[in-house]
LUMTI-210569 format. One record per residue: residue in one letter; x, y, z of N, C-alpha, C in turn; residue number from 1. Coordinates in steps of 0.02 Angstrom, whole numbers. Example, Ala and Ser with C-alpha at 12.3 -4.5 7.8 and 13.67 -1.06 7.14 Angstrom:
(A, (660, -284, 390), (615, -225, 390), (660, -165, 390), 1)
(S, (642, -112, 354), (684, -53, 357), (645, 2, 394), 2)
END
This chain:
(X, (-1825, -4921, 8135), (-1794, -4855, 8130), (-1730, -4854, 8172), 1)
(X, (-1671, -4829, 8140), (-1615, -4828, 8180), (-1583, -4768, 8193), 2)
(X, (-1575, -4754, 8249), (-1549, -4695, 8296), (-1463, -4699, 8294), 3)
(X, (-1454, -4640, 8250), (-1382, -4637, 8248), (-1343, -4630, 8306), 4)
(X, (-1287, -4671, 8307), (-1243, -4644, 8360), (-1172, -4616, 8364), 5)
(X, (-1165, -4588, 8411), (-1098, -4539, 8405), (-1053, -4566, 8436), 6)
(X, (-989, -4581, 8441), (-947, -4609, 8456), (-914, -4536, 8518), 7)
(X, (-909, -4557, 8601), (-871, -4500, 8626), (-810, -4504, 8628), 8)
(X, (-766, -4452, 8657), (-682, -4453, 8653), (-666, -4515, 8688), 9)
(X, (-709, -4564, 8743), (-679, -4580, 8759), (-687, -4669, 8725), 10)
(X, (-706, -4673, 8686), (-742, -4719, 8629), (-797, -4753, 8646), 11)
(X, (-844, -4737, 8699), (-901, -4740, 8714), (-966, -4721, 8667), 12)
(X, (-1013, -4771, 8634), (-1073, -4729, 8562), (-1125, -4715, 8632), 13)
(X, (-1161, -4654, 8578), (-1221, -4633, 8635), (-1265, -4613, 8570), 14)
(X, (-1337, -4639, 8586), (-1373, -4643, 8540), (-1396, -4559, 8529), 15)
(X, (-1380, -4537, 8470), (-1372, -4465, 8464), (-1481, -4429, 8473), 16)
(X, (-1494, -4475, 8481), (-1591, -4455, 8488), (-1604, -4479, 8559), 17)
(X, (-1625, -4430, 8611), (-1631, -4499, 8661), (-1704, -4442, 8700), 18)
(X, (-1730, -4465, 8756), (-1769, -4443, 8793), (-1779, -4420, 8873), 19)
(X, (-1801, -4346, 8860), (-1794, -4304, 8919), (-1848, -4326, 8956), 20)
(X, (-1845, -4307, 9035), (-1867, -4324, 9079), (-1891, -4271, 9156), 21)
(X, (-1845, -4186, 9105), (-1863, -4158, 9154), (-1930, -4129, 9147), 22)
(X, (-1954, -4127, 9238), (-2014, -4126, 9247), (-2071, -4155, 9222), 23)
(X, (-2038, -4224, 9215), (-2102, -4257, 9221), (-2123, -4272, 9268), 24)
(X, (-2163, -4303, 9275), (-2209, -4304, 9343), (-2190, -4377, 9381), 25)
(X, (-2160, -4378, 9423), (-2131, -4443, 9459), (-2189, -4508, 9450), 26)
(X, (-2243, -4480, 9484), (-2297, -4525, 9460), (-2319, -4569, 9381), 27)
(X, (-2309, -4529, 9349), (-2293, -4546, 9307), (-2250, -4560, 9242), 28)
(X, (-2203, -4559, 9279), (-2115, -4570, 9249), (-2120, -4653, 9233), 29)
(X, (-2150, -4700, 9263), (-2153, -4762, 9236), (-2186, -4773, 9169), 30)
(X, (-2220, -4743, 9158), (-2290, -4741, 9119), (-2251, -4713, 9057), 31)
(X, (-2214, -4658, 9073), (-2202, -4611, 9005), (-2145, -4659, 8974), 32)
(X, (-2099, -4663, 9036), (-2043, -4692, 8992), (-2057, -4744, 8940), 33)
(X, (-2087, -4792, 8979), (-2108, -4847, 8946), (-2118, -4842, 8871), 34)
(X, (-2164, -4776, 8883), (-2190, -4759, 8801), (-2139, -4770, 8760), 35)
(X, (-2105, -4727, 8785), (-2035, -4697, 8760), (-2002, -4763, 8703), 36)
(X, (-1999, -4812, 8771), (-1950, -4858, 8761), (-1989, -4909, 8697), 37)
(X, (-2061, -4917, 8708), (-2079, -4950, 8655), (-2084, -4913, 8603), 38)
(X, (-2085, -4857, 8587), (-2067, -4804, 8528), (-2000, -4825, 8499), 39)
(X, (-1963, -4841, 8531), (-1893, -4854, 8500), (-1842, -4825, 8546), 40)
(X, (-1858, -4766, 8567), (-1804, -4721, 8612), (-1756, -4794, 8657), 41)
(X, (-1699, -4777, 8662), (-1650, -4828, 8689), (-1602, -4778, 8733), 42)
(X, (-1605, -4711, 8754), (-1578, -4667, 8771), (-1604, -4611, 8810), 43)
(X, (-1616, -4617, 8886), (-1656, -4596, 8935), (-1601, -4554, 8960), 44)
(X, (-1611, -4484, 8978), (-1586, -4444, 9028), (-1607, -4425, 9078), 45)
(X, (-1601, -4431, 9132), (-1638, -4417, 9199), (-1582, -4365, 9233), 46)
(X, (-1612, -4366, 9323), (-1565, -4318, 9360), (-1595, -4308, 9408), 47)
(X, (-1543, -4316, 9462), (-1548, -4342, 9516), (-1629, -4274, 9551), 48)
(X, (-1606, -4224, 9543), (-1680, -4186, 9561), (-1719, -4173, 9559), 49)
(X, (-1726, -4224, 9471), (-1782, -4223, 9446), (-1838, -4261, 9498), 50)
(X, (-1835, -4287, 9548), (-1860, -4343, 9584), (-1891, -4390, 9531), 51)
(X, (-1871, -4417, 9489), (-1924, -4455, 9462), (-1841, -4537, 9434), 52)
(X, (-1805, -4523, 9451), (-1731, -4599, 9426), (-1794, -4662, 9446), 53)
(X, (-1824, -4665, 9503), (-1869, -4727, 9533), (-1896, -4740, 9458), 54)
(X, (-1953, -4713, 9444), (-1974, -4709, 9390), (-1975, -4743, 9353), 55)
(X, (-1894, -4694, 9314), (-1862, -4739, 9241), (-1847, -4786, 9273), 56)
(X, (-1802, -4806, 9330), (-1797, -4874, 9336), (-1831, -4939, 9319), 57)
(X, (-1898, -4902, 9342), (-1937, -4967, 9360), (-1956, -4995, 9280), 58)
(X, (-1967, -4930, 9216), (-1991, -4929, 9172), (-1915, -4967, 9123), 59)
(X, (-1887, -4962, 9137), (-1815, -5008, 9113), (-1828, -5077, 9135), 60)
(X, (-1843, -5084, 9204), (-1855, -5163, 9225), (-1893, -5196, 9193), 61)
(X, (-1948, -5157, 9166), (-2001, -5191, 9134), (-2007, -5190, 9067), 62)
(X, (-1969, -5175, 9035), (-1988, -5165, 8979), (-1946, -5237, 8943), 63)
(X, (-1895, -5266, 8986), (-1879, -5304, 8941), (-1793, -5294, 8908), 64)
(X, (-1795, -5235, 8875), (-1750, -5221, 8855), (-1669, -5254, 8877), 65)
(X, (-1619, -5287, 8829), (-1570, -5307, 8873), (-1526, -5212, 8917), 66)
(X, (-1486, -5249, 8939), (-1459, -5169, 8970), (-1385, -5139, 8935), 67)
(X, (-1368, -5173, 8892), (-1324, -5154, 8826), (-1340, -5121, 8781), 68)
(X, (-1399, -5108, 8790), (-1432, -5092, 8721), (-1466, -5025, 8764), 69)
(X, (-1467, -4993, 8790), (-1495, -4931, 8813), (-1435, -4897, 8869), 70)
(X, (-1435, -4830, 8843), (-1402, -4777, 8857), (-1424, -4736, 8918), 71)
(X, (-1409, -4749, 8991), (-1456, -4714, 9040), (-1387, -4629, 9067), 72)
(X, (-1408, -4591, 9066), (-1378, -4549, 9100), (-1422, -4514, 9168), 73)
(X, (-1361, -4496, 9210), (-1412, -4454, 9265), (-1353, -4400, 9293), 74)
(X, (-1374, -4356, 9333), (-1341, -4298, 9338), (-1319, -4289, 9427), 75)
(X, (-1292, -4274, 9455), (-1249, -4245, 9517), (-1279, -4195, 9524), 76)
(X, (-1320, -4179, 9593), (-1366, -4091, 9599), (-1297, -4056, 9641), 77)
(X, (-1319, -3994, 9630), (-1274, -3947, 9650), (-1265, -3946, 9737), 78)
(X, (-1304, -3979, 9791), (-1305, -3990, 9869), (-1243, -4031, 9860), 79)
(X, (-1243, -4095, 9790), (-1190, -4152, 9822), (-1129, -4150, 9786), 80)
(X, (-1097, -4083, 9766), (-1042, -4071, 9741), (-993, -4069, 9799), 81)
(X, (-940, -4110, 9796), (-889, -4094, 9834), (-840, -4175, 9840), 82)
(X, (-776, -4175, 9837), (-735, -4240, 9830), (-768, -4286, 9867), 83)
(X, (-792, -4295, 9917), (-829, -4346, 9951), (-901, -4353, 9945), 84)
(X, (-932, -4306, 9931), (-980, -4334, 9917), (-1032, -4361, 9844), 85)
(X, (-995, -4353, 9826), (-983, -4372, 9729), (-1018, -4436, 9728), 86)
(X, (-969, -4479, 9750), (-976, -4550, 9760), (-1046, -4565, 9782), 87)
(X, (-1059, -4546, 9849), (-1129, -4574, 9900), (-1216, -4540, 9842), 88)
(X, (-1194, -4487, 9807), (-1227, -4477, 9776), (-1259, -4505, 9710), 89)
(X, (-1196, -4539, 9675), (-1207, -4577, 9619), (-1221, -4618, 9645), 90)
(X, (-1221, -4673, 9697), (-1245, -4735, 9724), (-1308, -4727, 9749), 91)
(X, (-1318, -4693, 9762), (-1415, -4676, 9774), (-1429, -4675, 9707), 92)
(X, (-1407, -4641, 9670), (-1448, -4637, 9587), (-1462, -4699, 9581), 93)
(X, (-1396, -4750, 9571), (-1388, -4805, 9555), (-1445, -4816, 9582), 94)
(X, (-1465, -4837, 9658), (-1491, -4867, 9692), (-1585, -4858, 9665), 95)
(X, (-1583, -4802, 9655), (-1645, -4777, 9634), (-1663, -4811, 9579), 96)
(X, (-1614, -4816, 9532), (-1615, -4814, 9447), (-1616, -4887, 9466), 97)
(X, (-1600, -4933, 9506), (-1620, -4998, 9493), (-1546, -5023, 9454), 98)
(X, (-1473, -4995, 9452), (-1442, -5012, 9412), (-1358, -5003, 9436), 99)
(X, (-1328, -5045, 9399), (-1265, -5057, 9447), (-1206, -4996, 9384), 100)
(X, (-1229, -4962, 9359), (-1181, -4900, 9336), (-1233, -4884, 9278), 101)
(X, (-1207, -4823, 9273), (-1235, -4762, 9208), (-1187, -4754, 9165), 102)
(X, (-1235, -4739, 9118), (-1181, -4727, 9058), (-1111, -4666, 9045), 103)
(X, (-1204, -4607, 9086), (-1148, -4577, 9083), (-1178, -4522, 9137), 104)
(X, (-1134, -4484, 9175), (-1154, -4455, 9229), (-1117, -4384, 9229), 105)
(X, (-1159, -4347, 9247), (-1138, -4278, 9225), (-1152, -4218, 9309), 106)
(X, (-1107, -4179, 9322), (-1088, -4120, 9349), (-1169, -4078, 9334), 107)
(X, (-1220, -4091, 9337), (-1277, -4047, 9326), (-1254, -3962, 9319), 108)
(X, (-1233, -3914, 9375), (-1205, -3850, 9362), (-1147, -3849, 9369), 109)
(X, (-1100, -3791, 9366), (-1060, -3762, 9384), (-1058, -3756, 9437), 110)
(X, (-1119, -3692, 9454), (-1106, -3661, 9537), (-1038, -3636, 9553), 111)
(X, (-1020, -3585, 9525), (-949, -3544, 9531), (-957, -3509, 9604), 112)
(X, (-1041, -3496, 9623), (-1044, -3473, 9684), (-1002, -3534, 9730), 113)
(X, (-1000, -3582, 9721), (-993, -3621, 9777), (-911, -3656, 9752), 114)
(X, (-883, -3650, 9708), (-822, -3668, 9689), (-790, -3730, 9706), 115)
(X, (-851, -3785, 9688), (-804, -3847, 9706), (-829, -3894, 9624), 116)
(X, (-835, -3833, 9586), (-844, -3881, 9524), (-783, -3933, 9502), 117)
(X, (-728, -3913, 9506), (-646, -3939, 9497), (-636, -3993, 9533), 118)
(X, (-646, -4000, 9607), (-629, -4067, 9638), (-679, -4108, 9641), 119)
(X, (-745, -4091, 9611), (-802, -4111, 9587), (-790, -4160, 9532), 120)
(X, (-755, -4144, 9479), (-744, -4161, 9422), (-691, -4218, 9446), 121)
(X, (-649, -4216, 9471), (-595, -4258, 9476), (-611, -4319, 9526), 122)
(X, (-671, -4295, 9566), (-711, -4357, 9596), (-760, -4394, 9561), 123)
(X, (-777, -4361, 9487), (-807, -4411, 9439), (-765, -4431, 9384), 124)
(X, (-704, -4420, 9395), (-643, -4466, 9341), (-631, -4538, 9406), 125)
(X, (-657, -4518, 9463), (-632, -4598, 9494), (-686, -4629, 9513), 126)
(X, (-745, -4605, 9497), (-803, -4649, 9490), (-790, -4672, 9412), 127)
(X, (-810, -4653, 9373), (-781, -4685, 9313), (-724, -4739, 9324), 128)
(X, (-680, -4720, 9334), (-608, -4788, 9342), (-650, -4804, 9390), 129)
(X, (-684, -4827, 9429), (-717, -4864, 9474), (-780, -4922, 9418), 130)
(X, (-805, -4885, 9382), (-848, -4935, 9345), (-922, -4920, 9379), 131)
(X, (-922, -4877, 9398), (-1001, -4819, 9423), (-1045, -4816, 9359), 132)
(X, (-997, -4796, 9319), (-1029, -4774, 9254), (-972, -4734, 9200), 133)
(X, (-977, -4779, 9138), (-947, -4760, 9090), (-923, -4715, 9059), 134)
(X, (-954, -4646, 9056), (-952, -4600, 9041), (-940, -4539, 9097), 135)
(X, (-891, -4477, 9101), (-922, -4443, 9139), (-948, -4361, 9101), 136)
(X, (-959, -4319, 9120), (-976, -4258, 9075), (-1000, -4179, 9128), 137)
(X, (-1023, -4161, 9103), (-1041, -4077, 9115), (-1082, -4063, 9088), 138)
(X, (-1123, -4007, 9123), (-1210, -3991, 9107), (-1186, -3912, 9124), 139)
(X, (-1193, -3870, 9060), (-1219, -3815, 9082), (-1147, -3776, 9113), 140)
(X, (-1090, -3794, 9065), (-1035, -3765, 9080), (-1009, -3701, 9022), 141)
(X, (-984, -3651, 9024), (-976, -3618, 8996), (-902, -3619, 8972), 142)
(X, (-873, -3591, 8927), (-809, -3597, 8898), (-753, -3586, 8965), 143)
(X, (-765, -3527, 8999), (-727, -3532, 9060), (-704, -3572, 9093), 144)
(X, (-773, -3623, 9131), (-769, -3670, 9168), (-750, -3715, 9132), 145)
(X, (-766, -3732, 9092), (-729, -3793, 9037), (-651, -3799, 9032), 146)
(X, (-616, -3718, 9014), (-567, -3707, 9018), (-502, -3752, 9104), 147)
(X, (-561, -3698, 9144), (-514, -3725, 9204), (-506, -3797, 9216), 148)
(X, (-567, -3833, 9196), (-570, -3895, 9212), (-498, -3924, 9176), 149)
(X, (-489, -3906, 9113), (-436, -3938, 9062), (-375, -3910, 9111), 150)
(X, (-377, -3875, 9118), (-303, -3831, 9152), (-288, -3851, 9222), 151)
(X, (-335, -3889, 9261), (-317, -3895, 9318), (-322, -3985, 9342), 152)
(X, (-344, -3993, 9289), (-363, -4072, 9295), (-332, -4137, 9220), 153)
(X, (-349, -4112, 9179), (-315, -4119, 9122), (-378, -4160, 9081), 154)
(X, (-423, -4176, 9125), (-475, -4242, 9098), (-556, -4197, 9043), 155)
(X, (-530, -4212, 9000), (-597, -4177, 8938), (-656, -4210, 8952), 156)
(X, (-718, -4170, 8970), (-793, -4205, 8967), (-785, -4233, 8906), 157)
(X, (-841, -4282, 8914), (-876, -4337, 8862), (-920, -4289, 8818), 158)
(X, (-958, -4246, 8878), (-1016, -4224, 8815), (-1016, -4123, 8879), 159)
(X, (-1063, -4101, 8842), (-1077, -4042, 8894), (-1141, -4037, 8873), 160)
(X, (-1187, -4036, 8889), (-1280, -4033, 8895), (-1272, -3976, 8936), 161)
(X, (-1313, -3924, 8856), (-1345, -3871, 8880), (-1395, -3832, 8841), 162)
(X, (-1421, -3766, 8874), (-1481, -3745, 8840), (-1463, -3726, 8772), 163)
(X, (-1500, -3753, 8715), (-1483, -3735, 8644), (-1549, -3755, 8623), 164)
(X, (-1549, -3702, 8570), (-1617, -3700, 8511), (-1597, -3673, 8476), 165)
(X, (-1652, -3644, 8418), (-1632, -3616, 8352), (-1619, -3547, 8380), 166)
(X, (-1650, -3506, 8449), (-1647, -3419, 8478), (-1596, -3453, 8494), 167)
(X, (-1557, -3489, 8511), (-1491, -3474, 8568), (-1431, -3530, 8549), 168)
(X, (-1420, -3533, 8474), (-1383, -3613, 8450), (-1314, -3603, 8481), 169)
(X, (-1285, -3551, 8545), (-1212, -3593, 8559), (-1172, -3595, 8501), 170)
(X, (-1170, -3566, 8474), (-1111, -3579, 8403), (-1054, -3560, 8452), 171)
(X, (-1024, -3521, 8488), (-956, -3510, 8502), (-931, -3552, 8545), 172)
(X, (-976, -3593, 8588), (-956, -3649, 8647), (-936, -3699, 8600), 173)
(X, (-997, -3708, 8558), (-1001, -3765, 8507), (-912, -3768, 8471), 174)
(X, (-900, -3704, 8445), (-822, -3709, 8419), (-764, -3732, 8456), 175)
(X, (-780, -3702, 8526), (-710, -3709, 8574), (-716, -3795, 8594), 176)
(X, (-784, -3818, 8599), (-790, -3893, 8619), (-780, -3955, 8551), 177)
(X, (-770, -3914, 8504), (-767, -3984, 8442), (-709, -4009, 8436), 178)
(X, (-644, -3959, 8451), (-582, -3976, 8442), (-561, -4026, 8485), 179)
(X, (-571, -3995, 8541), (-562, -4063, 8614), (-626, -4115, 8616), 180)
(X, (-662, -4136, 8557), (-690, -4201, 8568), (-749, -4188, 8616), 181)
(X, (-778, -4153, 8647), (-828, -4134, 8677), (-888, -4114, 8643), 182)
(X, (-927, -4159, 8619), (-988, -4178, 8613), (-1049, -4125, 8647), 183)
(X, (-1082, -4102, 8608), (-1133, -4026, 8644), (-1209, -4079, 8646), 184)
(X, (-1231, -4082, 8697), (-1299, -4103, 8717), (-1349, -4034, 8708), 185)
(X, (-1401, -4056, 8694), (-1448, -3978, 8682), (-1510, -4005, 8748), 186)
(X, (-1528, -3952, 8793), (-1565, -3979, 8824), (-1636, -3913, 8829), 187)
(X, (-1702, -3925, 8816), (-1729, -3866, 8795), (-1728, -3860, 8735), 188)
(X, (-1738, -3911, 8673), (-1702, -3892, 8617), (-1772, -3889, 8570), 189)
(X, (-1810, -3878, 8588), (-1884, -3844, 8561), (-1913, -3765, 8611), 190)
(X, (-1839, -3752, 8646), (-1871, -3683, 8684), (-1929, -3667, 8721), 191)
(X, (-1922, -3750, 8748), (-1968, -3750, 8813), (-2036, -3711, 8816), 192)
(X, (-2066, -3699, 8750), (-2134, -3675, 8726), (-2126, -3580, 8765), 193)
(X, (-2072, -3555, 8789), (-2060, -3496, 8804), (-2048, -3451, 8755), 194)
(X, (-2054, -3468, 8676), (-2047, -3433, 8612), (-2088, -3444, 8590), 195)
(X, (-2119, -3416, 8524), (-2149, -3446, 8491), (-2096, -3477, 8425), 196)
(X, (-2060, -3529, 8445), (-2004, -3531, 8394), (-2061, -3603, 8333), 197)
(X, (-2113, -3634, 8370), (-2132, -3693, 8308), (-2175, -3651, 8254), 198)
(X, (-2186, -3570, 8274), (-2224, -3535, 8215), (-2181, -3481, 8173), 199)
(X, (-2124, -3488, 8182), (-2081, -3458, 8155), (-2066, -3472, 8074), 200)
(X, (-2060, -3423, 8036), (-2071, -3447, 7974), (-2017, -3467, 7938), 201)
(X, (-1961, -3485, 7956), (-1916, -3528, 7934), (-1939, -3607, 7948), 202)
(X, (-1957, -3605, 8004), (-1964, -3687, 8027), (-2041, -3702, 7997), 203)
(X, (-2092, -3670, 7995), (-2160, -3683, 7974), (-2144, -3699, 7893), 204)
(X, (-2091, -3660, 7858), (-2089, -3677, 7775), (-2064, -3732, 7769), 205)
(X, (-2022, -3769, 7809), (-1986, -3810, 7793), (-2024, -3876, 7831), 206)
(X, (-2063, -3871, 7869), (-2117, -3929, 7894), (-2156, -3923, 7829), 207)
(X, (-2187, -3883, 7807), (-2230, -3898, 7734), (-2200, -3916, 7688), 208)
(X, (-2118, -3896, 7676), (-2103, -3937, 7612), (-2103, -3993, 7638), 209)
(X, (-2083, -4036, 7705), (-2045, -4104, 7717), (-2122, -4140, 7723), 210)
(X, (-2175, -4129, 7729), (-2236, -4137, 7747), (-2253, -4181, 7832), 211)
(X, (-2205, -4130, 7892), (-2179, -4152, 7945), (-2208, -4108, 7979), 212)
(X, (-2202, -4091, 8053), (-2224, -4043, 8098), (-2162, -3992, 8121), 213)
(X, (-2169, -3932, 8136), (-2127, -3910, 8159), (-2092, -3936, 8208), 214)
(X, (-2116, -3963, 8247), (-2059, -3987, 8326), (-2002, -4030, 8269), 215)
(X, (-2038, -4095, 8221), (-1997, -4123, 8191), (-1939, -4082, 8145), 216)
(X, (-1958, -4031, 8126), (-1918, -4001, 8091), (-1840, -3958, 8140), 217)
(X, (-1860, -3947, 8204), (-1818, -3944, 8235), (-1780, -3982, 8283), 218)
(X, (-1815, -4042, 8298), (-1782, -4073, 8288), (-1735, -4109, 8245), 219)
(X, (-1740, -4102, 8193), (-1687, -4134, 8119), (-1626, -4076, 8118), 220)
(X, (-1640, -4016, 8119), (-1595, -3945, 8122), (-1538, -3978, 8204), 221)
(X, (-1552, -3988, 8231), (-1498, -4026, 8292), (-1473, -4058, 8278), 222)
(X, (-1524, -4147, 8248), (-1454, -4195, 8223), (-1428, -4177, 8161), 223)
(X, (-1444, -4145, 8115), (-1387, -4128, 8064), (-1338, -4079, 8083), 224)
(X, (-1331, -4047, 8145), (-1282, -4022, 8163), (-1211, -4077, 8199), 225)
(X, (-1245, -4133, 8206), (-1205, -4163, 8266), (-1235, -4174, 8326), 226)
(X, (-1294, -4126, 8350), (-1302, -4109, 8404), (-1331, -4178, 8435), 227)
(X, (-1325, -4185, 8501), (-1371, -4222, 8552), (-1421, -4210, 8569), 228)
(X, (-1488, -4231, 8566), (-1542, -4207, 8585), (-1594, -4244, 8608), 229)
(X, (-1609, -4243, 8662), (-1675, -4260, 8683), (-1746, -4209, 8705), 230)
(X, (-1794, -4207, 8654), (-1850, -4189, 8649), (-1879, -4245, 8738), 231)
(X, (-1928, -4165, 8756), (-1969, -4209, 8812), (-2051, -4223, 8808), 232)
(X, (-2091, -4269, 8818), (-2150, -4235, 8809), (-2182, -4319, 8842), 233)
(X, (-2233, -4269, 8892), (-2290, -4346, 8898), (-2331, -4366, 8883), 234)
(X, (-2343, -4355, 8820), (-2407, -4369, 8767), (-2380, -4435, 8726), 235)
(X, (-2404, -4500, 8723), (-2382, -4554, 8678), (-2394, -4515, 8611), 236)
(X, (-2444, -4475, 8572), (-2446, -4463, 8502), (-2361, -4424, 8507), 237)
(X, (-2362, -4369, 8538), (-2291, -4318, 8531), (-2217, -4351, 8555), 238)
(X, (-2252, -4398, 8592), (-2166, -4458, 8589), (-2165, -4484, 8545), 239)
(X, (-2200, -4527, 8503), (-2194, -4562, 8443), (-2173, -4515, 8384), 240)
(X, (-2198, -4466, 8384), (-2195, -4391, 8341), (-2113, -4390, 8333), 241)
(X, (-2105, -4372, 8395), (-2031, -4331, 8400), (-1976, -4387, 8385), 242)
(X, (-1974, -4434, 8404), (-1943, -4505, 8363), (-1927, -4510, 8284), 243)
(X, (-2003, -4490, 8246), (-2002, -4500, 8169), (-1970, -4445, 8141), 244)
(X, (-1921, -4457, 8149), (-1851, -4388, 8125), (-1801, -4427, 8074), 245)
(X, (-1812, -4468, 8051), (-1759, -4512, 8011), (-1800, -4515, 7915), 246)
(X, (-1861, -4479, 7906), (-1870, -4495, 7838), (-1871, -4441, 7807), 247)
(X, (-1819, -4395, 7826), (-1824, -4316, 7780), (-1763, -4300, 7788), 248)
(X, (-1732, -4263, 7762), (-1669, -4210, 7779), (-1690, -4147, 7757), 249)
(X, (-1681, -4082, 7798), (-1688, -4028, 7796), (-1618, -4002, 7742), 250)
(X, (-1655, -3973, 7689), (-1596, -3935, 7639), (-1540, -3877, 7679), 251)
(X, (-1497, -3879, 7635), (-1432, -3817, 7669), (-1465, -3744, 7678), 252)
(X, (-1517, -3727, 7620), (-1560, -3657, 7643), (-1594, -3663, 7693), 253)
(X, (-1629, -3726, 7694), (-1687, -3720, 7753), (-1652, -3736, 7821), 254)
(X, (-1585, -3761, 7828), (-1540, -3757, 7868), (-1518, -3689, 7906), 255)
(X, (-1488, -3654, 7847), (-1460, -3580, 7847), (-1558, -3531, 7881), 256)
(X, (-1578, -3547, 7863), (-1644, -3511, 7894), (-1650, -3518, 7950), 257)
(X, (-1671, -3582, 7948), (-1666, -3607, 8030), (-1593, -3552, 8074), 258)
(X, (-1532, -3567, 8078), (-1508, -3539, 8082), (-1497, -3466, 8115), 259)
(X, (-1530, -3432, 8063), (-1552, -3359, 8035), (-1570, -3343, 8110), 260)
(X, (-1619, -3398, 8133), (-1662, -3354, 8201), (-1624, -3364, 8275), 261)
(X, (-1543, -3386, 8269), (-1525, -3357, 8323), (-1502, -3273, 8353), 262)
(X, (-1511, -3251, 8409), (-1533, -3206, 8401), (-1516, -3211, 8492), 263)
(X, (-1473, -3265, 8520), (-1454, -3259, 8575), (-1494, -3252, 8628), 264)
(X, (-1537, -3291, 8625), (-1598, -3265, 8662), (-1602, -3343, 8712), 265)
(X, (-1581, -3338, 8784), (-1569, -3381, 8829), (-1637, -3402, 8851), 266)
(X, (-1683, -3449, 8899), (-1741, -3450, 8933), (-1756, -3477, 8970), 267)
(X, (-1673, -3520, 8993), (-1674, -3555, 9056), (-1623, -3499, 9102), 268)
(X, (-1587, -3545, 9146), (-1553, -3520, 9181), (-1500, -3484, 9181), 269)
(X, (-1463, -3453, 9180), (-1387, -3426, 9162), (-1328, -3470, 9221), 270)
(X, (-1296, -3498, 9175), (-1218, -3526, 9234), (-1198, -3482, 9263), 271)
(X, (-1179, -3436, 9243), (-1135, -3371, 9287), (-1195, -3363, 9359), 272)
(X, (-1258, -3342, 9346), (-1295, -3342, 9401), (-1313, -3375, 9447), 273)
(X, (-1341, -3455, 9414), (-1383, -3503, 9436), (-1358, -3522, 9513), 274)
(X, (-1399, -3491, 9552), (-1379, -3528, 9623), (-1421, -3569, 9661), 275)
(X, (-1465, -3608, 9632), (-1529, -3651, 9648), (-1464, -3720, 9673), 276)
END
């Protein structure tokens, strides 16, 4: 089975299916990934607060896999934002992750409370030209902050990872980010079981025609958008599950349905607020 990939602005592919990691359980972050990885997944996202980078590391070491062939990202917490300490932070990841750069490494918040997202950003354009890690990006930025970043720095994220589902699809970020090459990550992209969005009867009709499960069905509604997505789960049946997304395509109605049920309805955090 082959996992499409997306080419970013900066001609970097990132395997457009890959696997979440938040809150899993550190203890068993070796165990899951693994699954993961013998499922096929080639595209791990971690973060640095997740406490669990040791983990995937170790579950990368072992598995074999060459390291060309898998896509690792990890994230910058909001304590180690600031021009100097950018750097010391990604080198612990590293250090953790068992690995001499990431693919791709991302600004986890904003934090407008604390206003050093900007020289933040420009301390991960010189980890990048450093060879830290390939990619750099943004988690959880809003059109605003996106804005300033372009206006004060000039350097366009790779990707922006944030909360999206079928209640909350981002269509207007989604517009302002396609033009400038910015790639939308969905993170939460089964609504974190805080809806009842897998009994919803757009997605339940269209799992019975495809003869699939709902999670699968929303998952397929993401990559036929473009979208980035990594589904999380530590069950080997529901990792293998969420993988088999490649033998159906969801029709343009059952698309437009899907659709239908945004309705702006957020269930993680808000950027403007988030001061964790």
């Amino acid at each position: 089975m082959t996992v499409p990939h997306i080419t970013l602005n900066d001609g970097h592919r990132i395997p457009q299916l890959g696997f979440g990691v938040f809150r899993v359980d550190p203890a068993e972050t070796e165990r899951i990934v693994g699954e993961a990885l013998e499922a096929g997944y080639r595209h791990i996202d971690t973060a640095a607060v997740y406490g669990n980078e040791e983990g995937v590391g170790r579950a990368i070491a072992s598995s074999g896999i060459p390291r060309d062939e898998l896509f690792v990202t990890t994230k910058l917490w909001n304590s180690e934002q600031g021009r100097d300490t950018a750097r010391p932070a990604l080198e612990a990841s590293l250090e953790r992750l068992g690995l001499d750069h990431v693919d791709l490494y991302l600004i986890h918040w904003p934090r407008p409370d604390l206003d050093r997202y900007v020289e933040t950003w420009q301390a991960l354009a010189s980890l990048r030209d450093a060879g830290l890690t390939r990619s750099i990006g943004v988690s959880n930025f809003t059109i605003a902050y996106l804005q300033r970043l372009l206006d004060e720095t000039g350097v366009v994220p790779a990707v922006n990872q944030v909360e999206l589902h079928p209640a909350f699809a981002q269509r207007e970020l989604r517009a302002f980010q396609e033009p400038l090459g910015i790639h939308t990550e969905a993170w939460g992209p089964l609504g974190q079981g805080k809806y009842d969005l897998l009994a919803e009867k757009a997605v339940a009709d269209a799992a019975a025609a495809h003869g699939a499960t709902p999670a699968q069905v929303v998952i397929r509604w993401h990559l036929q958008q473009g979208i980035i997505v990594f589904p999380k789960s530590s069950t080997r049946d529901r990792i293998v599950e969420n993988f088999d997304v490649f033998g159906f395509e969801l029709t343009d109605a059952e698309m437009a349905a899907i659709d239908g049920l945004d309705r702006g309805q957020r269930v993680g955090a808000d950027p403007e607020t988030a001061t964790f």
